[in-house]
C-alpha positions in Angstrom: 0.0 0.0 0.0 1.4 3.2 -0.7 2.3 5.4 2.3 0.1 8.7 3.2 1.3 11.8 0.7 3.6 14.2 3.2 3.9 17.8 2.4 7.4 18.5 3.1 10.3 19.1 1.1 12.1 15.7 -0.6 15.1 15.1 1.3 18.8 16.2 0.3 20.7 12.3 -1.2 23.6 13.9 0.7 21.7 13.5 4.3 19.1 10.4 3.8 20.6 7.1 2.8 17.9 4.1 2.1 16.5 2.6 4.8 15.0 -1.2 5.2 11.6 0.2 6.4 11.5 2.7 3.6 8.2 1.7 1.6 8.6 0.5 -2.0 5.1 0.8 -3.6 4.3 -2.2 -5.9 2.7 0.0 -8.5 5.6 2.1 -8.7 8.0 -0.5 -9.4 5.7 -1.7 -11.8 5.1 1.2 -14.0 8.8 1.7 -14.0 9.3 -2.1 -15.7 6.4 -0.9 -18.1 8.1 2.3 -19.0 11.3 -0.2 -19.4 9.1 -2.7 -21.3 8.4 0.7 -23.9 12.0 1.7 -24.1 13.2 -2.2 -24.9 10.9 -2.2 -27.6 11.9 1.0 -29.1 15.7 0.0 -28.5 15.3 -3.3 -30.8 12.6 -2.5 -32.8 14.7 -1.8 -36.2 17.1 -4.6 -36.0 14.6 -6.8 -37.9 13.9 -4.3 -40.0 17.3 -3.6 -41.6 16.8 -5.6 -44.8 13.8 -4.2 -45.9 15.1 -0.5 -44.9 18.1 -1.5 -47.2 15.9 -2.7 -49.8 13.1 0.6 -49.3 15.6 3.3 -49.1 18.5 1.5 -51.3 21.3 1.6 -48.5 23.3 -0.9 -48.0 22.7 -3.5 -44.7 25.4 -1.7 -43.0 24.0 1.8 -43.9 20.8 0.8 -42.7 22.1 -0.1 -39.5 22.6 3.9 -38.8 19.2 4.2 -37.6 20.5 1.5 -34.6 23.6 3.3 -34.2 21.8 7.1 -34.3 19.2 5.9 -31.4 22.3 4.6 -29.6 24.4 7.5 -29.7 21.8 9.8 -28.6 20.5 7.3 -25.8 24.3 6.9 -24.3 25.1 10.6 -24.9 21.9 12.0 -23.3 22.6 10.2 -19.8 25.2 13.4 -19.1 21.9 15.3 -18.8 19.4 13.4 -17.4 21.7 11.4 -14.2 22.3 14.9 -12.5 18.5 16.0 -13.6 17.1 13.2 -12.2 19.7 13.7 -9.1 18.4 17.4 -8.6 14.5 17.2 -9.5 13.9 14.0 -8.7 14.2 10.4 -10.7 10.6 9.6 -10.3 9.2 12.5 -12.0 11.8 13.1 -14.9 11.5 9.3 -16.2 7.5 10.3 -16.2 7.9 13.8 -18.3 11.2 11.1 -20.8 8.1 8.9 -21.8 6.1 11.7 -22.4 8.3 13.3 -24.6 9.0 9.2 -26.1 5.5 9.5 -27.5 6.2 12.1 -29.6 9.9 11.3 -30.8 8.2 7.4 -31.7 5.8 9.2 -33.6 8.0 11.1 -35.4 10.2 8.0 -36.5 6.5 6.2 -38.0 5.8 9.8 -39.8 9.3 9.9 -40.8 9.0 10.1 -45.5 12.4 9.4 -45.7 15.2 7.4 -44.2 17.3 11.0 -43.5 14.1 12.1 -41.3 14.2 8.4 -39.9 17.7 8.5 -38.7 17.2 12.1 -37.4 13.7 10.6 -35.8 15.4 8.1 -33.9 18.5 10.6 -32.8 15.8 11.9 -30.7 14.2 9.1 -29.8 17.2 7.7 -28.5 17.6 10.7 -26.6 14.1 10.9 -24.6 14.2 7.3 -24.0 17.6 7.3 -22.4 16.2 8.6 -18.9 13.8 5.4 -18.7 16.1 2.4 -17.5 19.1 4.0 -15.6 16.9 6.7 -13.8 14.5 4.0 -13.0 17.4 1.7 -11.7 19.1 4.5 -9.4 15.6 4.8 -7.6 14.9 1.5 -7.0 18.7 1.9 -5.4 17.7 5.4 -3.6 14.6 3.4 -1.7 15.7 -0.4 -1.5 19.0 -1.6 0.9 22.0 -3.4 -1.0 21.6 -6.5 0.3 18.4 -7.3 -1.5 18.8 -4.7 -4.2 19.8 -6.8 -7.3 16.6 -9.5 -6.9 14.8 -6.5 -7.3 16.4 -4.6 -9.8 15.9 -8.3 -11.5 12.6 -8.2 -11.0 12.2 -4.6 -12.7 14.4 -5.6 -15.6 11.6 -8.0 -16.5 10.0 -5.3 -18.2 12.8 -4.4 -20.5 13.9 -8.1 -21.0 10.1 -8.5 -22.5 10.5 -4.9 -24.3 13.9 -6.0 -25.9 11.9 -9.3 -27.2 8.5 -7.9 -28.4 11.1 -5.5 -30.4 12.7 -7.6 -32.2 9.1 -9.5 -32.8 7.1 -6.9 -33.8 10.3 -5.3 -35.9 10.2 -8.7 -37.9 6.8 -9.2 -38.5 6.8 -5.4 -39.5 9.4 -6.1 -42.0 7.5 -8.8 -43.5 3.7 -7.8 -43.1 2.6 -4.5 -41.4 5.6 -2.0 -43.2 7.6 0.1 -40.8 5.5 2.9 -40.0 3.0 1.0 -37.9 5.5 -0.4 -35.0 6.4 3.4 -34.0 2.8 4.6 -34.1 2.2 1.7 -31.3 4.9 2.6 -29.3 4.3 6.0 -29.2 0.8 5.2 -27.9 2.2 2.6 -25.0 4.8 5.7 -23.8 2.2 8.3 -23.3 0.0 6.3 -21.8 2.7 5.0 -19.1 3.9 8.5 -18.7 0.7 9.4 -17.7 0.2 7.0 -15.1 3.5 8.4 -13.8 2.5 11.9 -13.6 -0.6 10.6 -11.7 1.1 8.2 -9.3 4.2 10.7 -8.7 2.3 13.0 -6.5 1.2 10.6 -4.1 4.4 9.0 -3.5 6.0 9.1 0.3 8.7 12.4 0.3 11.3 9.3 0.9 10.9 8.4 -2.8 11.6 11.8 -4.0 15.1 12.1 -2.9 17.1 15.1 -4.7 20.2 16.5 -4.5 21.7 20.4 -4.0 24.4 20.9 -6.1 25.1 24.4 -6.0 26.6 26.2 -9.1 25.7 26.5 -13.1 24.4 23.7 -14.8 27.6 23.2 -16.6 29.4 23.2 -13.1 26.8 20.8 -11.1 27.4 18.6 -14.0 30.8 17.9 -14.1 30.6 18.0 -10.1 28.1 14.9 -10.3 30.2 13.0 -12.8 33.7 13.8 -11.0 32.2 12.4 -8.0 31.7 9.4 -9.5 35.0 9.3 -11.7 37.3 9.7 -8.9 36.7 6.1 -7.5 38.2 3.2 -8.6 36.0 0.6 -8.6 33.7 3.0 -10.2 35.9 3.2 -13.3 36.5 -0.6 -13.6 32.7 -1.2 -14.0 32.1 1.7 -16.1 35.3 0.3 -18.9 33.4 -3.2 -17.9 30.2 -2.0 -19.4 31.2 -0.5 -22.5 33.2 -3.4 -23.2 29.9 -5.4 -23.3 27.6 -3.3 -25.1 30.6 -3.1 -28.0 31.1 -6.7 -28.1 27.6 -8.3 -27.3 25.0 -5.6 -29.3 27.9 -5.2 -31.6 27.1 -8.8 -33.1 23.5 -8.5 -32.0 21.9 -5.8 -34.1 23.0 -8.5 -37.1 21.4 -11.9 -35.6 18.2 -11.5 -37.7 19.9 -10.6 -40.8 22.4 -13.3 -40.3 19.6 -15.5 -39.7 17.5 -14.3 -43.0 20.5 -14.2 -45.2 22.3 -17.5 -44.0 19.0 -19.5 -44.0 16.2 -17.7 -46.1 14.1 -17.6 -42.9 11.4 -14.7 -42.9 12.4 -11.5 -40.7 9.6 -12.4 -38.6 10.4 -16.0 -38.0 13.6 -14.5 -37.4 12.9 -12.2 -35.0 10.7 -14.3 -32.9 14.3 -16.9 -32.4 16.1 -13.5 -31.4 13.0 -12.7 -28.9 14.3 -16.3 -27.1 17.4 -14.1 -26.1 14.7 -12.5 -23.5 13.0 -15.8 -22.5 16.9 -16.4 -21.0 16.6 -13.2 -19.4 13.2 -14.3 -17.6 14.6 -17.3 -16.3 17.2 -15.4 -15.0 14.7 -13.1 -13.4 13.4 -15.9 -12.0 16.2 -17.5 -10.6 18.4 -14.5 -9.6 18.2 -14.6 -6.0 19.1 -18.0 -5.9 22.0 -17.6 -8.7 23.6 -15.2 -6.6 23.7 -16.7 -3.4 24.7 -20.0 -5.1 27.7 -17.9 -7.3 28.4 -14.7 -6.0 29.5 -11.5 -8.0 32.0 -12.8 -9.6 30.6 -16.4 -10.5 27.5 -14.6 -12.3 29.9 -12.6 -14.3 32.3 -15.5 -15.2 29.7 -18.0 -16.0 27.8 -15.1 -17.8 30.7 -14.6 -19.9 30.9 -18.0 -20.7 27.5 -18.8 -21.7 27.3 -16.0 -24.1 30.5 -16.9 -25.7 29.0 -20.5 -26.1 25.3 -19.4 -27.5 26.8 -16.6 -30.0 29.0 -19.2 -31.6 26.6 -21.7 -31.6 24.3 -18.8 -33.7 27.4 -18.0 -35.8 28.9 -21.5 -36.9 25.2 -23.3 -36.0 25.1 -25.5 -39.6 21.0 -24.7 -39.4 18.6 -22.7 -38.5 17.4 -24.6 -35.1 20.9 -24.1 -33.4 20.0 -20.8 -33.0 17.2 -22.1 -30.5 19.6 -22.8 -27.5 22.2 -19.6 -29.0 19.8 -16.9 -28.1 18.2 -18.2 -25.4 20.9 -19.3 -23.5 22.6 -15.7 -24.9 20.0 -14.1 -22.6 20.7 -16.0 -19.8 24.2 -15.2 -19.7 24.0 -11.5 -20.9 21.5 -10.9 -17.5 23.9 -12.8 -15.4 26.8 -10.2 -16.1 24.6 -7.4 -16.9 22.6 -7.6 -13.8 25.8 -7.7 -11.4 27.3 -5.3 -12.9 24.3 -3.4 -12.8 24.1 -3.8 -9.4 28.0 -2.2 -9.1 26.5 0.6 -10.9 23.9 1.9 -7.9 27.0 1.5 -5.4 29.6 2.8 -6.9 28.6 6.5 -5.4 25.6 6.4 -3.3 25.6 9.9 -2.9 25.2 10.6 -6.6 23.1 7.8 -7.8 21.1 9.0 -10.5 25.0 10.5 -12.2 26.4 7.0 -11.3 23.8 5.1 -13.0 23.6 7.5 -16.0 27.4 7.6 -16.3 26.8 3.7 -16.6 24.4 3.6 -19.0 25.9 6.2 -21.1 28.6 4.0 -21.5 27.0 0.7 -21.9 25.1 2.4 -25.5 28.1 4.1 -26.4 29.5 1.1 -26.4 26.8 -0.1 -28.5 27.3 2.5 -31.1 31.3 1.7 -31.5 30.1 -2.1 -31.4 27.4 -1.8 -34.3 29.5 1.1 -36.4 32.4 -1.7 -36.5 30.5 -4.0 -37.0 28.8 -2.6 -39.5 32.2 -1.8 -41.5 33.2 -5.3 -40.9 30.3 -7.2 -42.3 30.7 -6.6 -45.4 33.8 -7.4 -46.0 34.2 -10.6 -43.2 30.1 -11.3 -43.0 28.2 -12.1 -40.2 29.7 -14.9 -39.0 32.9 -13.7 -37.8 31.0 -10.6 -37.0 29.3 -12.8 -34.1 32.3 -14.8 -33.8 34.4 -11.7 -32.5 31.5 -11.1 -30.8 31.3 -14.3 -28.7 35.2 -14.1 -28.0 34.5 -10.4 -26.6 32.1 -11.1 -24.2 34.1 -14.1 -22.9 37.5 -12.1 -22.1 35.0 -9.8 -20.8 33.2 -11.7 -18.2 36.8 -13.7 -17.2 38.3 -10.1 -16.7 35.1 -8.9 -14.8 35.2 -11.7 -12.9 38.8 -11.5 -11.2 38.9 -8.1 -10.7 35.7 -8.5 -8.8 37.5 -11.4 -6.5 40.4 -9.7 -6.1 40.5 -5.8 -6.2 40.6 -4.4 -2.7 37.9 -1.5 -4.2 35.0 -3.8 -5.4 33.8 -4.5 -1.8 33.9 -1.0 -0.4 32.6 0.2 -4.0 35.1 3.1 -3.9 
């Protein structure tokens, strides 16, 4: 139930710290995970569809892959601004106003006559989506203790795992039946009506769960204030390099699975897409099974073993002789990108407790720019190499990745103090 509305002023981050008998509402949780269900699907929704923009717009496969790499740059790019924003007005209420502004940058990309106005569509796309996930992740860490943060922030993810699979879905059957304008329109409609329910449910939430912080100074200043804070720590630093690495190596590959899979075995985009959308079935059963995965392996187990399991599944997708080995590649792909993702995740809302929504953001800034150096080289590479050694490098990424993770996270004397 949610606590009684107070009437005084949200606490300073710098003087309240989360607390076990702080309320969580359910509802709130849950129109956060729907607001992450929206921007999954916007996030994945082309990937299918690169063929037939190639073949409508008469690009080539890795030109068409700019309208992935345009969302991504303005999604890791616009963190800088919304982690101290959402620090200083309060997380809640900016991810509510970022899907309302969603609705119309989604409906711009279905309006869009021509694939110039697409790419510049999803530039700002990317950007008002980019508050959603982090935002929503640094206040779930502002209200819920450590020790039982990352079940929960599992939990949450469910909504972005099942947004990065009905993406990929609806982006193939699009491609094959519906045309491209029609997926945008629909998501336009799902954001405004979640940001709605925000607005609404924002003012009656407990003055706990509006936590802000004071920077004094000019924008500019209070900016680089909230990043520096975070930069200056170690730990910080190693999970932040951690993250980019696995957004370049593991979406690098990914953006390509459906053409790879369409091009290699003259599959449909749609039946194409719906073996990529098993990559979030993996990620449900690790939602499911997360709080007993991590008190079975630890940290450092879930990154190695993640590591591992996406190496296996992306080679079994690249060198896979047919169609079906793809089954067990993506699902099993989503399994083990959630293991690592999630931990290091859950680094990410400790690395600076006292400037959460800047620590998140700086983290998921550089998870999708990460993406966009892993989908630009791969695009340049896949012409010339194809796509299976574009997935191939991909798999041998995340692997050195998740060993690298892995140790560091046994063995530096930073990870445990998250300084």
């Amino acid at each position: 139930m949610l606590a009684r509305p107070m009437s005084s002023p949200a606490p300073s981050l710098a003087s309240t710290a989360p607390s076990d008998d702080l309320p969580v509402p359910a509802q709130a949780i849950l129109l956060l995970a729907l607001a992450a269900f929206a921007s999954g699907v916007s996030l994945r929704i082309t990937d299918p569809l690169l063929p037939r923009l190639a073949m409508e717009f008469g690009v080539s496969l890795g030109g068409a892959s700019s309208v992935v790499t345009a969302f991504s740059i303005a999604y890791g790019f616009s963190q800088l601004l919304f982690g101290p924003l959402g620090d200083r007005y309060g997380k809640y209420v900016v991810v509510a106003w970022a899907c309302t502004a969603s609705a119309l940058t989604s409906l711009a990309c279905g309006l869009a006559p021509n694939f110039e106005s697409l790419i510049v569509a999803r530039l700002l796309s990317g950007a008002t989506a980019a508050a959603v996930i982090p935002l929503s992740m640094a206040w779930i860490g502002d209200v819920v203790p450590y020790a039982i943060r990352q079940p929960v922030i599992a939990r949450f993810l469910v909504g972005q795992i099942m947004g990065l699979s009905t993406g990929v879905l609806v982006g193939g059957l699009a491609a094959d039946h519906l045309g491209r304008h029609w997926p945008f329109i629909g998501i336009a409609a799902i954001f405004l009506g979640i940001g709605i329910a925000l607005l609404s449910l924002d003012k009656r939430l407990p003055a706990q769960a509006k936590l802000t912080s004071r920077v004094a100074g000019h924008v500019v200043q209070r900016t680089v204030a909230e990043f520096g804070a975070v930069l200056v720590k170690p730990w910080a630093r190693v999970v932040l390099l951690t993250v980019f690495l696995e957004g370049g190596f593991l979406y690098g590959c990914f953006a390509f699975i459906a053409a790879h899979l369409h091009v290699q075995f003259a599959i449909s985009l749609a039946s194409a897409g719906l073996l990529v959308m098993l990559f979030g079935m993996g990620g449900l059963l690790f939602a499911g099974a997360s709080k007993w995965m991590v008190k079975r392996l630890g940290e450092a187990g879930m990154a190695l073993w993640g590591g591992v399991l996406m190496a296996m599944s992306l080679a079994l997708v690249a060198f896979g002789p047919t169609w079906w080995w793809s089954i067990p590649g993506c699902f099993i792909a989503g399994l083990g990108f959630y293991m690592l993702h999630n931990t290091l995740q859950t680094n990410a809302t400790q690395m600076a407790p006292e400037r959460r929504g800047a620590a998140v953001a700086s983290f998921a800034s550089l998870f999708y720019m990460g993406q966009t150096a892993g989908v630009w080289a791969a695009g340049m590479l896949i012409g010339i190499a194809g796509s299976r050694v574009v997935i191939g490098l991909g798999a041998l990424g995340v692997l050195v990745v998740g060993f690298g993770f892995s140790r560091l996270r046994t063995h530096s004397p930073h990870a445990h103090r998250g300084t």
